[in-house]
N, C-alpha and C positions, 0 to 999 in steps of 0.2 A: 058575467055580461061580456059580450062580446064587443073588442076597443073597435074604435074604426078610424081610420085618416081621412083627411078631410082637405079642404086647400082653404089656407087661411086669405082674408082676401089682404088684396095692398094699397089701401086709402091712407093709412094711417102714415106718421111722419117719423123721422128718428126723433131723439131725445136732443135739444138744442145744448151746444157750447162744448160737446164732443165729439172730436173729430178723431175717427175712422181709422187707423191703420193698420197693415198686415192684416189681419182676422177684427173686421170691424165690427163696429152696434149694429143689429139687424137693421138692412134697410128693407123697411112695409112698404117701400113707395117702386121697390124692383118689382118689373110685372112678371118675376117669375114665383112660383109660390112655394110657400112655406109648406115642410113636413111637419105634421103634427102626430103627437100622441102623451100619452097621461097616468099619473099618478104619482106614487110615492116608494122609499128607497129603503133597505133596513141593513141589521149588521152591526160587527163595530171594527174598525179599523184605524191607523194614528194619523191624525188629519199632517203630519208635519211630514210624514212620507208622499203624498199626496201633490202638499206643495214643491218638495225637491224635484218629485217627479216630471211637474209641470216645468219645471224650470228648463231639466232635459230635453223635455219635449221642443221648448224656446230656441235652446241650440241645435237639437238635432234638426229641426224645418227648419232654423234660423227665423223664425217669426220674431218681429219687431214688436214685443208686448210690455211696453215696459210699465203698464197696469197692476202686471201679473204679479202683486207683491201680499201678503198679510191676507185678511181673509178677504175669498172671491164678494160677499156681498157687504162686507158692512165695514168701515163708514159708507154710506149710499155713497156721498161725492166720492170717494175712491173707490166703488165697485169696476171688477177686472173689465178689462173694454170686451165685449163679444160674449160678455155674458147679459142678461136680467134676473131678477131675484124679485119674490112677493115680497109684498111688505109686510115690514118689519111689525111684529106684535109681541111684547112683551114678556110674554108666556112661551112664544115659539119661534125657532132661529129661521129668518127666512130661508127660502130656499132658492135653488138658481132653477128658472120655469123655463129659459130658454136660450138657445146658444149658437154662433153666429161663426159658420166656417166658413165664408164665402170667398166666393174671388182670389184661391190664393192658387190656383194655377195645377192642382193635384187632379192626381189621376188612378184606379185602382175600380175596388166593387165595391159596393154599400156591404157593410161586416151587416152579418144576418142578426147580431147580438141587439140591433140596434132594438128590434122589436120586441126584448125582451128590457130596455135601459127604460125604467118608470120615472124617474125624477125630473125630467124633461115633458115641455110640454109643445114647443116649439123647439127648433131644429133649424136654420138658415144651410142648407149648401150649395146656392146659387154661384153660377160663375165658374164652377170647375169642371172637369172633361171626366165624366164615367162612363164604362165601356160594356156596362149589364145591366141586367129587367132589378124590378125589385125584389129582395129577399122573399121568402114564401112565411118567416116571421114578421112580417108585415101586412096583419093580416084585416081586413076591409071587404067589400061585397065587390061581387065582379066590377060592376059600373064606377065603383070607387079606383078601382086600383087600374083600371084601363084608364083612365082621367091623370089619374098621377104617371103613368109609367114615363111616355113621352117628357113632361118635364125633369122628371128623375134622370133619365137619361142621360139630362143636355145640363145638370148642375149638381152631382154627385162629389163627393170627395174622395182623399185617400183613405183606403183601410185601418192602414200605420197612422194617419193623425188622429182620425174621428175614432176607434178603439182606444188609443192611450187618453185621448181628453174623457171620454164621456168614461171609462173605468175609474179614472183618476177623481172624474164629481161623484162616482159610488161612493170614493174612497171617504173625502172629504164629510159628505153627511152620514157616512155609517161613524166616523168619528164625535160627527155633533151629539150624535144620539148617546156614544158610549160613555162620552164627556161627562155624562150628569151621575152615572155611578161611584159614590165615595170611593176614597182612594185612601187606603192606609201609611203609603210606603211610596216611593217612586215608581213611575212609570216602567215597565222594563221595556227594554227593548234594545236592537243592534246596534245603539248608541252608547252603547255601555262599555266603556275598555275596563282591560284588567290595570293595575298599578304595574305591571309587568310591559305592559303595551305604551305606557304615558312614560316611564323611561326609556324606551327606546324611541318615541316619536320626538324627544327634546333633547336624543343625543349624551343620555346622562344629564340631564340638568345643567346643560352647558352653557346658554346664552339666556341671561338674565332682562327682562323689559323691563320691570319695572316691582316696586317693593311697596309695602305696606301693613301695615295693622292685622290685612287680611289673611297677611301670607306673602307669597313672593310669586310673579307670573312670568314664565320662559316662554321663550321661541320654541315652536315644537314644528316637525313637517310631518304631514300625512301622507301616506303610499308614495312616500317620496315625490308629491308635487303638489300639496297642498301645503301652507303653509299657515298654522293656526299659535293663539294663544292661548297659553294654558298654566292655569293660575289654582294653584297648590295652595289650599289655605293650609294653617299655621293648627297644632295642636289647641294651639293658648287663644285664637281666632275668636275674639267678639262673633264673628260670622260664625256663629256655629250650625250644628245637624240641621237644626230649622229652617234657620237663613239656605245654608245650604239647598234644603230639598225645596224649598219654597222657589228659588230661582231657578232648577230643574224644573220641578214642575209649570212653573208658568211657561220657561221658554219652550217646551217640548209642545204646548199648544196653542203657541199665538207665533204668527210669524207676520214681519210687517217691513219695508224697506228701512226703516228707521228705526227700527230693533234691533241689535247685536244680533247675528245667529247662533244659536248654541249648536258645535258640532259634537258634542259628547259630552261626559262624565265617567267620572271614577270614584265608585261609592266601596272602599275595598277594609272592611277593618278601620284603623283608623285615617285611611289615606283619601280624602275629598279633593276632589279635583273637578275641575269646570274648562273644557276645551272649547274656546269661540273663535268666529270668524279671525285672522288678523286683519289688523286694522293699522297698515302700516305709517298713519300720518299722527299719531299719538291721539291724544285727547286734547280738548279743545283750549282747555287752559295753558300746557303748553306754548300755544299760538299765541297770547293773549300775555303770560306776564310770564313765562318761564322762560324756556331752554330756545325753544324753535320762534319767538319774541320779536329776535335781528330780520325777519323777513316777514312783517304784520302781513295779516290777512286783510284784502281789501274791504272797502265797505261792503261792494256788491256781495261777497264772499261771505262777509259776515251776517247779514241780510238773508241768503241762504239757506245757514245753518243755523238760525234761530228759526226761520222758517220747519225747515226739515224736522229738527227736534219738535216745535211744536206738536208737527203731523205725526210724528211717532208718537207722543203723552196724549194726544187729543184719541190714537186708537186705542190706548190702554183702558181710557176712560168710557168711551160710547162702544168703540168698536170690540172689545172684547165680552165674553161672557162666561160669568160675571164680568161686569166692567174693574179694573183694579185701577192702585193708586201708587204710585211709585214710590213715595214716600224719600227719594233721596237724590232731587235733582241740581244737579251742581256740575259744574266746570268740567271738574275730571272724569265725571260718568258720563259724558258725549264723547264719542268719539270718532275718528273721521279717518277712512278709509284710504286707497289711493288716488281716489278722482278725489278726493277732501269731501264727501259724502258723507254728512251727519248720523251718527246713529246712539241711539241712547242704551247704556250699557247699566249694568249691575243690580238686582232685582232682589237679593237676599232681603230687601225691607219690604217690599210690595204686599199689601194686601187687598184681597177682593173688597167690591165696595157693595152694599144693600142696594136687590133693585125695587122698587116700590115708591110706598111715601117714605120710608125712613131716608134722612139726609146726610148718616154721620154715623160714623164706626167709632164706638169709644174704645179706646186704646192707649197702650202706655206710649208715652212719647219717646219717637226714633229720628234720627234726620242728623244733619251736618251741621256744626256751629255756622252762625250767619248764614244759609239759607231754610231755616227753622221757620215755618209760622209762628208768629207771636201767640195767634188764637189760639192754634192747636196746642201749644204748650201749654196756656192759661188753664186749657177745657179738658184737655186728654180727646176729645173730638176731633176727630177724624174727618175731615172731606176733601172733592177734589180740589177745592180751593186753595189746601193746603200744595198741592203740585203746583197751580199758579204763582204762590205766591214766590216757588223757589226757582219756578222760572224766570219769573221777574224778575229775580237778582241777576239770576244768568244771563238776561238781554241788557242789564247794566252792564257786565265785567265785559260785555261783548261790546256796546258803545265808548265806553271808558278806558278797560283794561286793566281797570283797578282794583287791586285786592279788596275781596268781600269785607274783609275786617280790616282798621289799620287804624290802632290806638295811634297815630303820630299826627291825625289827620285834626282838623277843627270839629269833625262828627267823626264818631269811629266806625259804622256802619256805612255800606254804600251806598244804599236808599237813602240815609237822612243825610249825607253827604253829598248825595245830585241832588233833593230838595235843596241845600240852605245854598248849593249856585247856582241853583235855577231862581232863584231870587231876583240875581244880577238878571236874570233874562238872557244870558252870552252863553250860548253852547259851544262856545270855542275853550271855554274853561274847563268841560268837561269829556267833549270827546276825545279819544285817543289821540294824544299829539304826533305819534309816528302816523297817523293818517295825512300829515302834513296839506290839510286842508279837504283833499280829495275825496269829498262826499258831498252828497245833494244834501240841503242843508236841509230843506222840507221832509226828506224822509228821514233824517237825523230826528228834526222835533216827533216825527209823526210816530218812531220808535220809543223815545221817551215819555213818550203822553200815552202811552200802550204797556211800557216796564211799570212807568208811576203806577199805573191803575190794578197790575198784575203786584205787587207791594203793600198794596192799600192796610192797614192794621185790623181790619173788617173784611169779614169774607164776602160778607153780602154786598162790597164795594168792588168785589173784584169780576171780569170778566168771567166766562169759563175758555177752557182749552181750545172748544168750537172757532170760538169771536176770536181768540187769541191768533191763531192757526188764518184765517180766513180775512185779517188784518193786516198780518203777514205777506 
């Protein structure tokens, strides 16, 4: 059947509470019109190239998208700005139906490829300057295409942008598709150094970050201007082959601003290794009771990054598919960047969660002392309540400062420890006293009446990540 273009009309309104910038939400209400055309995309390619790609794209036009993070559609409330997606159905990953280049001032010829890109079904290129007819892959009845040409004309875009975006959403959903074929082994792909290449990006294993159970994690630079961390686990590594591949694997297909980025591995004999983003303001416990301690973080600050963390656990939960469960959210697996941007690290315990009715993975129990769910210990039951609950702790040691555990204390947990002062009713007993007062005392309570309920000894008491997130 022969497709055809059409001019979509412009009654309709944008999506309220999003506001527009660089490469904005379709506006229906411009009286110029929409390019249309339809169907569906195939293939399989690795969606995490996809999104780097996009990123490049950000800097090379310098578009101000700062949307453009984790997956283009889902959570809905963070779908990328200038994109729409169908909705979401359970069975099937939505898709992106249409996409919004306008107004950003570019100049060139409509790529003739466009006629042949199916997974789009609208098209926005109003507001830029092109200087040719329409592609002859753009194919319509005479009287169609003499109707479109004139506005085509006068709102075309660049070659170089509308080519690398719309190849890049090929890229994206031939990934969704490839996603669902089991996978033995790791992902391969040109993210993979040798053990030959990871001693030379750390100098010899010359500057050490930081130490652990896990192994030990060095300063490493990439092509000489990137600078990454990279964390060498230990023969004898609780984290073993599992943990290992299970954190590869996850990070090579979810990417989110509040996820660590994985820029590589080294799967060599017995040498495991995991190169991430650096993140040069440590983790967040640090801030809170360690070393970096002498310069608190403000409340706003703090507020923030419990924020931000949420939004990162809240897409592991909805936004992923399968949705997963972190299983190990605590102090030191946040970590924050050079702007002090939140992002949630370490994923060796993560597992997918069942989509349907089933509510609960039963599973041997994993997690950190004091932010353990009680239930989940009880049950070997699994849910994501179990993430709430160990956030919860984490919006405590963020109000307080206080060590999760501390046999010296009248309660030796932190939960039953802000219960039995909250008693007194005086949040001045328990917030951090280097805040030296400086906090709204209303968002003070409105945080610990949101930690309490993320705590609760019942999961069925506790919020989800959603409420959690959107509280925030």
């Amino acid at each position: 059947m022969k497709r055809r273009l059409g001019v979509v009309p412009s009654e309709a309104t944008t999506r309220s509470g999003r506001e527009a910038t660089g490469v904005g939400l379709i506006d229906t209400a411009s009286p110029v019109p929409l390019i249309r055309h339809a169907t569906t995309t195939s293939g399989a390619l690795n969606f995490i190239y996809a999104v780097i790609a996009f990123k490049n794209i950000q800097a090379t036009y310098r578009l101000q998208k700062t949307s453009w993070q984790g997956d283009p559609c889902v959570p809905r409330y963070y779908m990328w700005t200038g994109l729409n997606c169908s909705s979401a159905v359970p069975s099937v990953p939505p898709r992106i139906i249409s996409m919004d280049l306008s107004n950003n001032h570019l100049t060139g010829r409509i790529p003739e490829f466009l006629g042949k890109m199916k997974s789009l079904t609208i098209i926005n290129l109003s507001g830029n300057n092109f200087s040719d007819s329409i592609p002859q892959t753009l194919p319509g009845d005479g009287n169609d295409k003499k109707k479109l040409l004139l506005p085509i004309l006068a709102t075309a875009a660049s070659v170089g942008l509308i080519t690398a975006v719309l190849l890049l959403i090929i890229l994206f959903y031939r990934t969704k598709r490839s996603s669902k074929d089991p996978r033995s082994s790791i992902v391969a792909n040109k993210r993979s150094f040798t053990y030959e290449e990871v001693t030379v990006m750390t100098n010899n294993f010359e500057k050490t970050l930081g130490e652990g159970g896990f192994g030990v994690v060095y300063h490493g630079n990439l092509n000489g201007n990137e600078q990454v961390a990279v964390k060498v686990l230990s023969q004898s590594s609780a984290q073993g082959y599992k943990q290992f591949k299970a954190e590869v694997d996850l990070l090579l297909r979810v990417h989110h601003i509040n996820l660590v980025s994985l820029v590589g591995y080294c799967d060599e004999g017995q040498h495991l290794v995991l190169i991430y983003e650096y993140m040069s303001n440590g983790n967040l416990k640090q801030h809170l009771s360690g070393e970096y301690a002498t310069t608190p973080l403000s409340w706003a600050n703090r507020l923030r990054i419990a924020a931000e963390t949420a939004q990162g656990l809240e897409y592991l939960h909805i936004g992923c598919k399968p949705p997963m469960i972190h299983r190990d959210i605590k102090s030191t697996n946040i970590l924050l960047d050079k702007n002090f941007q939140a992002k949630l690290g370490d994923f060796g315990l993560s597992r997918s969660f069942p989509v349907g009715s089933e509510t609960h993975v039963s599973t041997n129990v994993a997690g950190s002392p004091g932010y353990l769910d009680p239930e989940y210990y009880r049950t070997n039951w699994l849910t994501e309540k179990s993430d709430v609950f160990s956030f919860g702790v984490v919006l405590l040691e963020i109000i307080t400062s206080q060590p999760v555990i501390d046999h010296t204390r009248e309660k030796s947990h932190i939960g039953e420890w802000v219960g039995f002062r909250l008693t007194n009713g005086d949040i001045k007993n328990i917030v951090d006293p280097s805040l030296i007062g400086d906090y709204d005392s209303s968002s003070v309570w409105k945080a610990l009446e949101l930690a309490i309920s993320c705590v609760s000894p019942s999961s069925s008491g506790r919020p989800n990540m959603s409420q959690v997130a959107n509280e925030l």
